[in-house]
FIVEX-332472 format. One record per residue: x, y, z of N, C-alpha, C in turn; residue in one letter. Coordinates in steps of 0.02 Angstrom, whole numbers, plus 50000, padded with zeros to 5 digits. Each point is the difference from the previous one (the first is absolute). Layout:
% FIVEX-332472
XYZXYZXYZa...
% end
This chain:
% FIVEX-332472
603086484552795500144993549972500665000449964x500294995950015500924998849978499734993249962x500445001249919500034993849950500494998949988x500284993150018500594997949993500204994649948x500384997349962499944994749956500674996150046x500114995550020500254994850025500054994249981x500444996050009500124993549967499634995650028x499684996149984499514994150030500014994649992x500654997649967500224992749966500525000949970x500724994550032499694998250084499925010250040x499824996750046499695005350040500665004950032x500045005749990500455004350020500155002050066x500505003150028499865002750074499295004350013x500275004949951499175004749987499424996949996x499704993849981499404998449977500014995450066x500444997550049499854996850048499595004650061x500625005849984499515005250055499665004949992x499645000049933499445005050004499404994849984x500074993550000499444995149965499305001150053x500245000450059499264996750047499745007450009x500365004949980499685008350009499525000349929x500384997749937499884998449939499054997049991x500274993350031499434996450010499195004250037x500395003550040499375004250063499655005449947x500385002949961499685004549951499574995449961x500224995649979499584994949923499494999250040x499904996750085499434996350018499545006750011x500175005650020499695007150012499545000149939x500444999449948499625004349946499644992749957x499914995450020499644994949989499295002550030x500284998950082499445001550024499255006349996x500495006449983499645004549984499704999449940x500225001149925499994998349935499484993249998x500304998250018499604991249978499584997050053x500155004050056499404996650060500274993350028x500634997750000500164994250002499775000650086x500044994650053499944998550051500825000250022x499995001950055500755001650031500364996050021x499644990449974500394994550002500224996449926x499975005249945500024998649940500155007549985x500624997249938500564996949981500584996750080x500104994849998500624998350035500555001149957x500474999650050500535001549990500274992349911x499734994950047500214995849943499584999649949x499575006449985499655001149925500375004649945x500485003150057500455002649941500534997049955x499995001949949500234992849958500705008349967x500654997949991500285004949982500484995749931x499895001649951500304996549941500695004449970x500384997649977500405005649955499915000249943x500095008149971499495002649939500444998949941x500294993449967500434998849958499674994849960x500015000449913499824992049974500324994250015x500575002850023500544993350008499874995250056x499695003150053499644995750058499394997249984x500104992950002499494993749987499235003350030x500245002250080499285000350045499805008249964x500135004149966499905005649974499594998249946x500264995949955499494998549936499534998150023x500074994050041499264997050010499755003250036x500075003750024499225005350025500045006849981x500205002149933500145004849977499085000849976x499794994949945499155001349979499535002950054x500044993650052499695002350065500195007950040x500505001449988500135005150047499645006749943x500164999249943499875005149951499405000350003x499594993549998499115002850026499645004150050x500564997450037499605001750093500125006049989x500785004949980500065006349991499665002649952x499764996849948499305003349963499425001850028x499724994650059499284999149997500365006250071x500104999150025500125006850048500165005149962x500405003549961500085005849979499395001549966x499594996949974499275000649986499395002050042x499984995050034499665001750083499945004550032x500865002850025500115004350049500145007349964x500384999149973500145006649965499735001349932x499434996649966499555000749937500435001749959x500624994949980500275000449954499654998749935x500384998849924499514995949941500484993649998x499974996849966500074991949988500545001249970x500115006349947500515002149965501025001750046x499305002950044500705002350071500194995250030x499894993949989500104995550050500414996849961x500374999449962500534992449951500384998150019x500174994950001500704997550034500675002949986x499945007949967500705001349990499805006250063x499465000750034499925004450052500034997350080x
% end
């Protein structure tokens, strides 16, 4: 496994062509991990935000996003409630 950090907004040369290889890993490890069905996540469930306060669509789903990465780091990897804060 190769980890790359790439620009994703707007979208870079790099993030154009590693996205749908990108994507094949996320739906993999959906599927295994989470049992998803191999017609879930689509492609248009991936939602890709940029990680700045200054972007409008960042704040507003900054609460939401900070939960979902709670209640999973809880779940999956038996984190504590403590490990989970929004400065993590």
């Amino acid at each position: 496994l190769k980890v790359r950090v790439v620009r994703s907004s707007p979208p870079s040369s790099q993030f154009k062509a590693t996205f749908q290889e990108s994507y094949q890993v996320y739906k993999r490890y959906q599927m295994v991990i989470h049992k998803d069905p191999p017609d879930k996540p689509t492609i248009n469930q991936v939602r890709l935000v940029p990680v700045s306060f200054e972007d409008p669509q960042f704040k507003a789903s900054f609460n939401q996003s900070a939960t979902l990465f709670a209640k999973y780091q809880m779940s999956v990897h038996k984190d504590t409630p403590s490990d989970c804060g929004e400065h993590e």
